[in-house]
ROZA-723075 format. One record per residue (C-alpha): x, y, z; residue number from 1; residue in one letter. Coordinates in nm, 3 decimals, padded with zeros to 5 digits, always signed. Example, Ala and Ser with C-alpha at 12.3 -4.5 7.8 and 13.67 -1.06 7.14 Angstrom:
<recs>
+---------+---------+---------+-----+--------+
|       X |       Y |       Z | num | residu |
+---------+---------+---------+-----+--------+
| +01.230 | -00.450 | +00.780 |   1 |      A |
| +01.367 | -00.106 | +00.714 |   2 |      S |
+---------+---------+---------+-----+--------+
</recs>
This chain:
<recs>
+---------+---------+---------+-----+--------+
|       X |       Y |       Z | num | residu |
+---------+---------+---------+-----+--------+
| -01.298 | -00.511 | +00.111 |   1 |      X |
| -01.241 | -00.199 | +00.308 |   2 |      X |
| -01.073 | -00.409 | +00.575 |   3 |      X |
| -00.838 | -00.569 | +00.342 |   4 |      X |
| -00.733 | -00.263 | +00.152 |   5 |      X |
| -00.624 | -00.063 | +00.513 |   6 |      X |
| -00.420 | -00.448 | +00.614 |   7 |      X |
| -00.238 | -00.442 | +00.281 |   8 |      X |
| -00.188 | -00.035 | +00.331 |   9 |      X |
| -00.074 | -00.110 | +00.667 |  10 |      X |
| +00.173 | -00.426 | +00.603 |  11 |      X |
| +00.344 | -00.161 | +00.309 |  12 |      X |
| +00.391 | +00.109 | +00.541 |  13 |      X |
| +00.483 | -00.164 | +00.843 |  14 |      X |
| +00.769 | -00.331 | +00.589 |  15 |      X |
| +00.897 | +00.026 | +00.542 |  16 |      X |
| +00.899 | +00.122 | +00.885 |  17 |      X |
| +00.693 | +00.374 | +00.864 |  18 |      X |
| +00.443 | +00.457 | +01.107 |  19 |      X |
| +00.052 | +00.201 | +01.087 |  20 |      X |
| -00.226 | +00.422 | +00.978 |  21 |      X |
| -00.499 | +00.342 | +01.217 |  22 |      X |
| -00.851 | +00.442 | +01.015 |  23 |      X |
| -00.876 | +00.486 | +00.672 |  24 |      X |
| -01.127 | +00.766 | +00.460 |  25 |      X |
| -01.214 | +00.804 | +00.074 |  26 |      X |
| -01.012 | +01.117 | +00.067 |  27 |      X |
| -00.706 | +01.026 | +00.213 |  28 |      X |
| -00.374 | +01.067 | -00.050 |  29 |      X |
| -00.184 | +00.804 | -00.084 |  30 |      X |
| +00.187 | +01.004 | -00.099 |  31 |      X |
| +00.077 | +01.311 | +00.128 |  32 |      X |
| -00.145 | +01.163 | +00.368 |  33 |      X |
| -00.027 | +00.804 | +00.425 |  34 |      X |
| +00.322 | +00.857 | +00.295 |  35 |      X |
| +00.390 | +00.642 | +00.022 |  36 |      X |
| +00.690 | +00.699 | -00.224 |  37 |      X |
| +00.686 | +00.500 | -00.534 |  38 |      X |
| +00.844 | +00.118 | -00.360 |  39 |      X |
| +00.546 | +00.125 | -00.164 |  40 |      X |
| +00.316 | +00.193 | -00.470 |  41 |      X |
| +00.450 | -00.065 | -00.653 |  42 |      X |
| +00.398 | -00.273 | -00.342 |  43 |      X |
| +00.055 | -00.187 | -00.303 |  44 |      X |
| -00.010 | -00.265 | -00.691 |  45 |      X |
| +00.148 | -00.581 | -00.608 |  46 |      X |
| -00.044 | -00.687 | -00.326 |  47 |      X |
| -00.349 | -00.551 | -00.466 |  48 |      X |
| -00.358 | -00.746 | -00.734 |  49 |      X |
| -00.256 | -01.031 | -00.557 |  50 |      X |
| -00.554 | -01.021 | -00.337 |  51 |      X |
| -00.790 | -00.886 | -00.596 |  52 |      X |
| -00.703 | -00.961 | -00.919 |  53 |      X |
| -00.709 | -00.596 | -01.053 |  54 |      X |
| -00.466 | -00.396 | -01.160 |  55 |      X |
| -00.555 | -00.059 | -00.981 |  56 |      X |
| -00.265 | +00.178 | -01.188 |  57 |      X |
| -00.414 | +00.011 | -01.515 |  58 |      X |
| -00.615 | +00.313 | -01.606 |  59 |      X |
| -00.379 | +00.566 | -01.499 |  60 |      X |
| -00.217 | +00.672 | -01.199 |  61 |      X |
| -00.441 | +00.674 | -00.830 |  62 |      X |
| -00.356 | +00.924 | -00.606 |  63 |      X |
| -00.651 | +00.902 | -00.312 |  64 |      X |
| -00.771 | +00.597 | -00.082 |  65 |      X |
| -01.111 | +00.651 | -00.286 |  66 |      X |
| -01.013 | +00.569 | -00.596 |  67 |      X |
| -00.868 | +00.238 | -00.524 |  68 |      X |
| -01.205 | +00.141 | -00.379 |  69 |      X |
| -01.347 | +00.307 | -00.757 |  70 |      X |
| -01.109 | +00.019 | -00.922 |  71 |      X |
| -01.209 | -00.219 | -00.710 |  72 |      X |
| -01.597 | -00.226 | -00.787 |  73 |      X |
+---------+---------+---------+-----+--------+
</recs>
């Protein structure tokens, strides 16, 4: 799972040109660490759910790599 969540982080930020984020930890935040504005949230709900079938903003806005791990469980 861990795997798959840092490709699908990495193919938003690679489709925005921004730069490939090359480990990912529990703590990391997705706008100030990674960089994400809200396209490449929406993205990353997309894909998400896509791969997962969960909706990880269903319960409220996710700001950390950790907590889209918590939704995924």
């Amino acid at each position: 799972m861990r795997d798959t969540v840092h490709q699908i982080i990495n193919t938003v930020l690679a489709n925005r040109g921004k730069k490939l984020i090359d480990s990912l930890n529990d703590s990391m935040r997705l706008r100030d660490d990674i960089g994400f504005d809200s396209l490449d949230l929406a993205e990353l709900t997309v894909r998400i759910e896509a791969q997962f079938n969960v909706d990880i903003f269903e319960k409220g806005i996710i700001s950390t790599v950790g907590e889209i791990f918590e939704r995924l469980k």
